[in-house]
C-alpha positions in Angstrom: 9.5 -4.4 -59.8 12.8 -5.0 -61.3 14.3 -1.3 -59.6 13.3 -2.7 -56.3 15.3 -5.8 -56.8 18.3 -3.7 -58.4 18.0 -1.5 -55.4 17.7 -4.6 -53.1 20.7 -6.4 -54.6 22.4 -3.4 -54.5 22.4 -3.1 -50.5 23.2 -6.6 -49.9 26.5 -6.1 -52.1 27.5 -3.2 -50.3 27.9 -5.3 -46.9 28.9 -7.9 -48.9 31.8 -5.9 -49.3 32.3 -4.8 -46.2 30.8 -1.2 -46.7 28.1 -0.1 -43.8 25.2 2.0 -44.7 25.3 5.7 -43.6 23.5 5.3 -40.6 25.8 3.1 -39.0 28.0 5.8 -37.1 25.3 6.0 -34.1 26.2 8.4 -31.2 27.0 6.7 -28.3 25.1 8.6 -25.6 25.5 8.1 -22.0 22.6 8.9 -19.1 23.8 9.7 -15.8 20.9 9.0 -13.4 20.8 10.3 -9.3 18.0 11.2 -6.7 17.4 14.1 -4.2 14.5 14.2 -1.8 11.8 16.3 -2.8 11.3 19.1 -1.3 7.5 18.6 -0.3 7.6 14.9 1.6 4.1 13.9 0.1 6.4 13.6 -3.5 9.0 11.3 -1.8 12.1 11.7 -4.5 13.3 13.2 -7.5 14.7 10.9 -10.1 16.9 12.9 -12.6 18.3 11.5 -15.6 20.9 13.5 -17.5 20.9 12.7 -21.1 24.5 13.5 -22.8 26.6 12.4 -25.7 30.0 10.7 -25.5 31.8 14.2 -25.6 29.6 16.2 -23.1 27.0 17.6 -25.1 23.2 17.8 -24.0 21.0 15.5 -25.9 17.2 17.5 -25.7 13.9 16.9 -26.4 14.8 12.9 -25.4 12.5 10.6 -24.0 13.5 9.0 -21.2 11.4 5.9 -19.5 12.2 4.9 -15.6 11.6 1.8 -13.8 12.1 -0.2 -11.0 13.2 -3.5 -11.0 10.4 -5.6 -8.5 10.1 -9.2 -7.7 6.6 -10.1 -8.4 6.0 -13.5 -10.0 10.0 -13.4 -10.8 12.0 -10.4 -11.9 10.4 -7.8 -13.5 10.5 -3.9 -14.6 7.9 -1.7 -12.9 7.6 1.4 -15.0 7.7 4.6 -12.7 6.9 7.5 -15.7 8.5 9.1 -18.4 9.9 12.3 -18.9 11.5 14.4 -21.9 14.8 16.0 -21.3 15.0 19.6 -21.4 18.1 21.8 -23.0 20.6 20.5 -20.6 19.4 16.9 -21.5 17.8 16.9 -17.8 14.6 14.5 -17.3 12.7 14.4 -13.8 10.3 12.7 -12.3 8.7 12.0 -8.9 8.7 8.8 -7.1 7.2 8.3 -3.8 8.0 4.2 -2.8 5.6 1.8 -1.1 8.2 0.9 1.1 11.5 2.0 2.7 14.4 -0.1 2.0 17.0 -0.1 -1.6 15.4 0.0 -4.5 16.8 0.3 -8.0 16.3 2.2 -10.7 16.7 1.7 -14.4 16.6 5.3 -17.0 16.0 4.4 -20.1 16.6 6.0 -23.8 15.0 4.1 -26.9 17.2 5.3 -28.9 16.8 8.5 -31.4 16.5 9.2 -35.4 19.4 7.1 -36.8 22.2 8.8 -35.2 21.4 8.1 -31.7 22.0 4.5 -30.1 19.8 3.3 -26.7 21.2 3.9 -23.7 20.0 2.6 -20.0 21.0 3.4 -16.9 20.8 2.1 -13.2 21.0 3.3 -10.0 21.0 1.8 -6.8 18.2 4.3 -4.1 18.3 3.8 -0.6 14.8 5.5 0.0 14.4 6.1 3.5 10.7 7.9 2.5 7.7 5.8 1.6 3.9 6.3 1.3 2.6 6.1 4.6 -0.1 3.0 5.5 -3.5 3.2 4.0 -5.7 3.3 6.4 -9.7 3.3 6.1 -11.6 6.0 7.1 -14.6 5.1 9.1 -17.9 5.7 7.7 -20.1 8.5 8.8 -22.7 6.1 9.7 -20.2 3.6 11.6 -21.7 4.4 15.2 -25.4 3.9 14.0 -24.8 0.4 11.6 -22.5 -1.2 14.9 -25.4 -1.3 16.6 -27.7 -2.2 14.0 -27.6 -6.0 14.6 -28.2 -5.6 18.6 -31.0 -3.4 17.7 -32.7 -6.0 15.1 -32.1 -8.5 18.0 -33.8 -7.0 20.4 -37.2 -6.1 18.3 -36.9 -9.5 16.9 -37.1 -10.8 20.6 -39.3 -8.3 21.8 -42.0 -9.8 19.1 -41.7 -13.0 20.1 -42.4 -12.0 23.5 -45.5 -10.4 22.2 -46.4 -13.6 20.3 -45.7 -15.6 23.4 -47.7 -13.3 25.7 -50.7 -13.4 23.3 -50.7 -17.0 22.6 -50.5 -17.9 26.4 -53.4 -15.1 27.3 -55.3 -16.7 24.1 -55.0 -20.2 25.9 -56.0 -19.6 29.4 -58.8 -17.4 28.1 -60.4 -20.7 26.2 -59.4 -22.8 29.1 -60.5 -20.1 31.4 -63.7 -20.1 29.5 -64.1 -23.7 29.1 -64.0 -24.0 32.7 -66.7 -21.4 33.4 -68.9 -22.8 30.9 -68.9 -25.8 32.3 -69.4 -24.7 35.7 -72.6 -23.2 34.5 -73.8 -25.9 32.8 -72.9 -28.0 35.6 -75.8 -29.8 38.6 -78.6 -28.6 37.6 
């Protein structure tokens, strides 16, 4: 117990002295972030994001995070996909929009070990490809339930009718017969 507090009281008197731990000297990387239509139209775009340090070099084996900043119940991040960088610190993905119009894009780098700061990215897209309307497919069986209803209707009538007919036949035959039967009882 007494070696973790030494150790603890020894870190806060290194910055109270001024002295930052080793870790401190983070590499400052910066993404460079574009889009080229794809070359099949059903994948809309290709978002690339180049991953580099602050002298050039290619920062691999990265994960990169994109999203697009949306208006839905106030500003918010929609994430797209993530990708890891390859050896020249490249990271792709495929976007396809809802809609035509601007739309921006955010890259984003978490950060990396202890040498490697965050880093993010925007970039503005003016997609002029979007995922076409969704329409419904109609149902094998569409042509046969339309009519359905008119179908029901017309049975449901049709008995009735039947009812009607044999209710009406019913009565004259008992008036019919009542008639007769008192004809033969009749004068005598």
């Amino acid at each position: 117990m007494t070696r973790l507090f030494a150790a603890i009281l020894g870190a806060v008197a290194l910055l109270a002295v001024g002295q930052q731990p080793a870790f401190a000297d983070h590499v400052k990387p910066t993404i460079d972030v574009g889009a080229r239509a794809s070359d099949r139209s059903e994948l809309g775009y290709i978002i690339d994001a180049r991953l580099r340090t602050a002298d050039g070099k290619a920062i691999g084996d990265a994960a990169i995070r994109f999203y697009e900043l949306v208006t839905f119940v106030g500003p918010r991040e929609m994430f797209l996909g993530g990708a890891t960088t390859d050896s020249q610190g490249v990271a792709s993905i495929a976007y396809l929009p809802a809609l035509t119009g601007t739309r921006q894009i955010v890259a984003r780098f978490a950060g990396c070990c202890e040498h490697i700061a965050a880093a993010e990215a925007r970039f503005a897209l003016e997609a002029t490809i979007a995922k076409p309307a969704f329409r419904q497919e109609r149902q094998p069986l569409a042509a046969f339930s339309d009519r359905v209803p008119y179908v029901v209707g017309v049975l449901v009538l049709a008995v009735w009718g039947l009812i009607g007919f044999a209710l009406f036949a019913a009565a004259r035959g008992v008036i019919g017969g009542a008639r007769g039967a008192s004809r033969k009882e009749g004068p005598a």
